[in-house]
C-alpha positions in Angstrom: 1.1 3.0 -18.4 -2.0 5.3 -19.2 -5.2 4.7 -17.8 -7.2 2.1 -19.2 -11.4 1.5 -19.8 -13.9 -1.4 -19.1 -17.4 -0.6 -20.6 -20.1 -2.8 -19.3 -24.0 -2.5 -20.6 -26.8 -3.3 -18.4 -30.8 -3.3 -19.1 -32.6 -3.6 -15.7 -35.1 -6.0 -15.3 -37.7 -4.2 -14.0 -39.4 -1.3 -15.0 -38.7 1.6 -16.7 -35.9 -0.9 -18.0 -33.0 1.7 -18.1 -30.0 1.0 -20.5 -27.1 1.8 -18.6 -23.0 1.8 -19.4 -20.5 1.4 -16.6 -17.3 2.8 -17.1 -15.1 1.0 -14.7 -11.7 2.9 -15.3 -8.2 1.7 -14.2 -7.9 4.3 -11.5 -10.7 3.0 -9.5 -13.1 5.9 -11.4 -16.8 5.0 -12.1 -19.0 6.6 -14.5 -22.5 5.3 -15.1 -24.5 6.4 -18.0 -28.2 5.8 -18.7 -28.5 5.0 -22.4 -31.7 7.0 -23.0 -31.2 10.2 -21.3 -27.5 10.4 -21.9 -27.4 11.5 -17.7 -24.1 10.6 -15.9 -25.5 8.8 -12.6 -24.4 7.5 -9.2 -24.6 4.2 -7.9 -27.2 5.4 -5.0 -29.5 5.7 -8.3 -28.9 2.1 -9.0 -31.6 -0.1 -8.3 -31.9 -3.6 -7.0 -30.6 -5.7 -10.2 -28.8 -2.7 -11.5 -27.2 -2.4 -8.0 -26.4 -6.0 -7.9 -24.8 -5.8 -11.2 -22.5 -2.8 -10.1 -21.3 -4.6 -6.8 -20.1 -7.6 -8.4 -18.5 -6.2 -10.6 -16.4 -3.6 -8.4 -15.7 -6.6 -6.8 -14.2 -8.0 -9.7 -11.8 -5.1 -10.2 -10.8 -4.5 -6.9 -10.4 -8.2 -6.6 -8.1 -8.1 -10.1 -6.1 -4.6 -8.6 -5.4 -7.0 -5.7 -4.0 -9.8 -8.0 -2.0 -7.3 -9.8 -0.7 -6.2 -7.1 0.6 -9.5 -5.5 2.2 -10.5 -8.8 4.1 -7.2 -9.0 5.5 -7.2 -5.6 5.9 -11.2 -5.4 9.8 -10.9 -7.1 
């Protein structure tokens, strides 16, 4: 199975609004993208909504590898 892609858009809620993309990729790879500058970015340039946003979502996926994990050794 090849590696598969979740794209996620965020606007931040405060100012200067940035229009990010997370790319939450199936082998645990993040990229984040702000919209308007086209600049790859790291979650230590996320702020507090933005930040937020990111966390529960790699939540989410490591939750879900978890899951999928369990159901493929439960036999």
């Amino acid at each position: 199975m090849g590696i598969s892609c979740e794209n996620f858009r965020y606007v931040e809620k405060v100012r200067p609004f940035r229009d990010l993309t997370f790319k939450f990729y199936s082998d645990g790879r993040l990229v984040i993208i702000d919209n308007n500058t086209e600049e790859v970015i790291g979650p230590r340039d996320l702020k507090s909504d933005s930040r937020d946003f990111y966390v529960k979502r790699r939540i989410a996926f490591i939750k879900n590898q978890l899951h999928q994990s369990q159901l493929k050794y439960a036999l």
